[in-house]
Structures are given as structure tokens and as C-alpha cells.
N, C-alpha and C positions, 0 to 999 in steps of 0.2 A: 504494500500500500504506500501512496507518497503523496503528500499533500502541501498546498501552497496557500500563502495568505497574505494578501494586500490590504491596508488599510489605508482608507479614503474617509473622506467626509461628509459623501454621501453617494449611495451607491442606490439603484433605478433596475427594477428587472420591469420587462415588456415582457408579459406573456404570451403575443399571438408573435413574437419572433424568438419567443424562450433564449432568452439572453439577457446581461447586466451589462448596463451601463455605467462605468466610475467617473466620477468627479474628479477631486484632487487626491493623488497620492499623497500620503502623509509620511513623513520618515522625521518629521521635529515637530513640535507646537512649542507656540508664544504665549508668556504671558507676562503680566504685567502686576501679578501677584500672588502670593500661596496661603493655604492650599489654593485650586482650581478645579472647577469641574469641567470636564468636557465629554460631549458623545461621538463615538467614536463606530466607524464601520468595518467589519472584517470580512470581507470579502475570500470566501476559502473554495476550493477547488481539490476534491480528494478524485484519485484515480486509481484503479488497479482495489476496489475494495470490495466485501463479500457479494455476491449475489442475491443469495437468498436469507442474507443473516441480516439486523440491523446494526448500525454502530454507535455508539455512545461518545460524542464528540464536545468538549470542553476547550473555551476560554483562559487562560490564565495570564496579567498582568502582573508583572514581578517590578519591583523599583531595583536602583543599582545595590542594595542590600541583599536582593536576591526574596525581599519580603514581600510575599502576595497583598497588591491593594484592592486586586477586582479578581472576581470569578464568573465566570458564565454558568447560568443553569447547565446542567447535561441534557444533550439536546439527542433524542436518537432520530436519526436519519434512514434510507433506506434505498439501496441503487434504482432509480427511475430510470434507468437506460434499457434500449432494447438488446437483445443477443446479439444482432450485428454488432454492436460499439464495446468499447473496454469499457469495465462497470467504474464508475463515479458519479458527482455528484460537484452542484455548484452551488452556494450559497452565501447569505448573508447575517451576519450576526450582528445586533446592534449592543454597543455598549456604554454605559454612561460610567466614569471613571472619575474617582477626585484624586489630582495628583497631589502632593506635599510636599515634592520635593524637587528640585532643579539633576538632571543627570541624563546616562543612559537608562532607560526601562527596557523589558524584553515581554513580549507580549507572543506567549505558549501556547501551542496547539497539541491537544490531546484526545488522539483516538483509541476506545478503548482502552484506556489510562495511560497509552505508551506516546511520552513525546514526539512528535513526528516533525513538529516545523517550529522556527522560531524568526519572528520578526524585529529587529530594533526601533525605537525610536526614542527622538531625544528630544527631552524639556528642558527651556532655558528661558530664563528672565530678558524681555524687551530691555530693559537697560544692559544686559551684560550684551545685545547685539550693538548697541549705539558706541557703548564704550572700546570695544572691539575695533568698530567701525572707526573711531575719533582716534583709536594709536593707529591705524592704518595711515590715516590721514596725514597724521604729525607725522609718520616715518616718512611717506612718501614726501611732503611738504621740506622738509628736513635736508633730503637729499638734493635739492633742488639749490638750495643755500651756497 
């Protein structure tokens, strides 16, 4: 089984063309103070999974301590594909998340309790981008001297 997971900010399925459409990929969010809540899309795509079995598929949002701040209900799924195509499944999970903390997070995917994907993303303070941005400046400016 192998599974993959994008997170977007909002994600669109059309059902008379049974497909999703994503908005923005996410790999950072901003903020401008903590904690913060934010909802969040996980757009997953499992393939190669059982046929006629269901699977048990969880959520998990880890901060750079490695401590769970979100969980996903366990969602059981169940291959909708015909015999001609490799059995999988595409979906959406929505989740609303309070972060706490500025770093990298790692946001877990678990099928039938065994991790199978991991995605990063990273939260950082709107002023730690301007401050950034301002020695950019100065260096560049600097060298000019």
C-alpha cells in the first residue's frame, strides 16, 4: 500500500467529473500571533490497498517536540475502484488545528495504525518574515557602500 498527502486550503471535489480540485498548496503558514487556529485540508490518495477489506485511516499533527496537537477521527474507507484499475482511493480530510508554537510540524498519515506518509510544514511568526527580510536588505544595501 502507498499513500500520499497534500495539504491545501481548500480542496473542491466535482462529482459528475469524480475529481478534486486544490487551491493552494500549503508547506508554511503565517501568523501574526500564538496560539492560532487554523483549518486545514488533507488531500490523501492511497493506492495498491485491500479490495474487499476496509481500512482504518488517521490524521496525526505532531509539533517539532514530536507532541500530538491534532488527531483525526478514524475514518474507515473502502476501495470504490473497478477490477480494471489498481484498488485506491482519493480523499479529503478537513482539519481545524491550534498551533502554539512557531517551528517545523509533521503532519502523519496512518493506515491501519502503520505510518505510511509524512508531510512537513512550517509555522513562523509574520514578524520573524519582515525581520529576515530587513537583514536581507541591510546586507544587500551594505555591499553597495
Amino acid at each position: 500500500m502507498y499513500g500520499q498527502m497534500i495539504v491545501t486550503n481548500q480542496a473542491n471535489f466535482n462529482p459528475s467529473l469524480k475529481m478534486y480540485t486544490l487551491d493552494r498548496v500549503l508547506n508554511k503558514l503565517e501568523t501574526n500571533a500564538l496560539p492560532f487556529v487554523n483549518k486545514l485540508e488533507v488531500f490523501i490518495k492511497l493506492s495498491f490497498i485491500p479490495i474487499d477489506v476496509p481500512v482504518e485511516i488517521q490524521i496525526v499533527i505532531k509539533d517539532d517536540n514530536q507532541k500530538d496537537i491534532t488527531k483525526s477521527e478514524t475514518i474507515t474507507q473502502y476501495n470504490p475502484r473497478s477490477n480494471d484499475r489498481i484498488s485506491g482511493l482519493d480523499f479529503c480530510v478537513r482539519l481545524t488545528t491550534i498551533f502554539c508554537k512557531t517551528g517545523n510540524h509533521m503532519i502523519e498519515l496512518f493506515v491501519d495504525g502503520a505510518l505510511i506518509s509524512i508531510y512537513p510544514i512550517h509555522v513562523r511568526m509574520v514578524e520573524e518574515i519582515y525581520e529576515q527580510k530587513e537583514i536581507a536588505y541591510e546586507e544587500q544595501t551594505s555591499s553597495f557602500s
